[in-house]
C-alpha positions, 0 to 999 in steps of 0.5 A, a space after each residue: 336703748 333700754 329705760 332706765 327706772 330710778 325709783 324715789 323715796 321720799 315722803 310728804 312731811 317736810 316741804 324741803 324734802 317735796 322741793 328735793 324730790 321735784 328737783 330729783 324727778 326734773 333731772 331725771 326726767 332731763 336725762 331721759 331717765 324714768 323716776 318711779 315712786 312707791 305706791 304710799 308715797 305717790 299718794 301723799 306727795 300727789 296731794 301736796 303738788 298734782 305734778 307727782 301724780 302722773 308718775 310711775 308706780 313701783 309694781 304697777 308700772 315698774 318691777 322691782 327688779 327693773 330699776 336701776 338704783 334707788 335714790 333717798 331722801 330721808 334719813 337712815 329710817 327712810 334708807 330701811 325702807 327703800 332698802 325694804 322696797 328693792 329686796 330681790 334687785 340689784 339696785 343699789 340704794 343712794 341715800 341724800 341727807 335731808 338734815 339728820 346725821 345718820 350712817 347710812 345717807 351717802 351725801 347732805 342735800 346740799 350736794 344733791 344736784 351734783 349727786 343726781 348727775 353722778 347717778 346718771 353718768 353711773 359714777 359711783 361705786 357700789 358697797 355691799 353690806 351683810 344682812 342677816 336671814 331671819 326665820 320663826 320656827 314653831 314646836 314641830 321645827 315647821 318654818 312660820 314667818 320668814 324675813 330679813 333685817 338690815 340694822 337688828 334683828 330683836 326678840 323682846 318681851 310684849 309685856 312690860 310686866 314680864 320678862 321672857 325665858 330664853 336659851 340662846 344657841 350659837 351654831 346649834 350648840 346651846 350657850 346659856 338659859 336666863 331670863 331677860 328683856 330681849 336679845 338683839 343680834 346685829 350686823 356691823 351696819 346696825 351696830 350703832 343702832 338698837 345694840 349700841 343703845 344696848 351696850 353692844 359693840 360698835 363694828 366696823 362696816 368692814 368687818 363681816 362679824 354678828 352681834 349678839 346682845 342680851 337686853 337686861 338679862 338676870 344671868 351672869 354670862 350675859 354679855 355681848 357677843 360677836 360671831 363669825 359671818 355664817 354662825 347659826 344664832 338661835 333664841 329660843 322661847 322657854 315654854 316657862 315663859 309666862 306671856 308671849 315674846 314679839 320678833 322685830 326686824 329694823 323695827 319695820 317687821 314683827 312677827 309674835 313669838 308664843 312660848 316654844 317659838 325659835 327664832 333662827 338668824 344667818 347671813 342673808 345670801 342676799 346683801 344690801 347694796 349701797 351706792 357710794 359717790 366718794 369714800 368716807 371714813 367710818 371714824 369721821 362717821 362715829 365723830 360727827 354722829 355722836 359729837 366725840 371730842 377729837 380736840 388736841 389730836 395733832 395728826 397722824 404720823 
């Protein structure tokens, strides 16, 4: 029988989340299965109790491309980042709220018991979700920094002085020049994230669509946008622009934009895949996160 490696992510900060991973890690270890945790989180866990030092390490003891499923306690922030840790595998990601209403985490910790047995009998379903290709391109059209992004992709001033001078172009035909604050291009996944703070529209996971937001743009056509799946966005840096942009992926990854500098964003052919053990209306997701008042509704006829 071949191991089954399920990697852990989980950091040191709050005891309930260290109790929650001790938990995790005992059941599978019960079930015969081999937990593997990051090589930042061992370490800080590790120092809080000795008995998660002796565990095994992503790309030391365990590829990446080994694992079977990723379980999370945390967060969609730390959701991002397993997501981050298993790009390339086709392990899915399991996320276990650990008290922060979020769009991402599958369950609430106390149903994670009942989680972990799921995972090991392999009872559940897998959700792919679209997520966006992100390259930087210098004056020569040379590729300089390649990525990817989940939730958002932002091109945003570095100055809080001065704004930035863009051209935006959807499938290599330009739309508009103007200056701005920044462009957020979004999937449906972070359309409640950074471009719903920015006045974009909410997507349903469901619907495979990128949105496009200007952040304080001085122009008259500068509102959000949705394109198709496998439109080409680009923003490109005007050499006008007095200082220098910088590129953010989920807010995890940065690349600095001089002036000349395009950043090109697409589908991903990979997608990012998350576990799922029951369905959950997108609807009842929106109501709770934001408190929405749903009073006098009589129910559906």
């Amino acid at each position: 029988m071949n191991e089954r490696c399920i990697l852990v992510v989980a950091h040191a900060k709050r005891e309930e989340t260290v109790a929650a991973a001790l938990r995790v890690i005992d059941a599978l270890h019960g079930a015969g299965a081999t937990p593997v945790l990051p090589a930042p989180d061992r370490e800080e866990l590790a120092a809080v109790d000795a008995r998660f030092a002796a565990l095994s390490l992503l790309g030391t003891d365990v590829a990446a491309k080994d694992l079977e499923l990723a379980i999370v306690l945390g967060g969609d922030g730390t959701i991002l980042r397993a997501a981050e840790l298993v790009r390339g595998s086709s392990a899915p990601v399991l996320g276990i709220n650990m008290g922060h209403v979020g769009f991402l985490a599958e369950i609430d910790r106390d149903d994670m018991d009942a989680a972990v047995r799921r995972v090991i009998d392999r009872d559940y379903d897998v959700e792919e979700r679209l997520a966006l290709s992100v390259r930087v391109k210098d004056t020569t059209g040379a590729v300089v920094y390649d990525t990817w992004a989940l939730n958002e992709a932002t091109v945003e001033k570095a100055s809080r002085e001065r704004m930035i001078e863009v051209v935006l172009e959807i499938d290599g035909r330009p739309l508009s020049s103007f200056g701005c604050d920044g462009m957020v291009i979004s999937t449906p996944t972070g359309s409640t994230a950074y471009n719903f703070s920015a006045g974009g529209p909410v997507i349903w996971p469901s619907v495979e669509a990128i949105a496009v937001v200007p952040l304080s743009a001085h122009a008259l056509f500068a509102k959000p946008l949705v394109v198709g799946p496998e439109a080409s966005v680009a923003i490109e840096m005007l050499e006008r622009t007095d200082g220098t942009g910088i590129l953010w992926c989920d807010g995890r990854r940065s690349h600095e934009l001089p002036p000349g500098a395009r950043v090109v964003v697409r589908r991903s052919e990979d997608p990012v895949r998350l576990a799922r053990l029951h369905p959950t209306a997108f609807t009842n997701r929106l109501v709770r996160k934001f408190r929405l008042p749903v009073e006098g509704w009589r129910g559906a006829s």
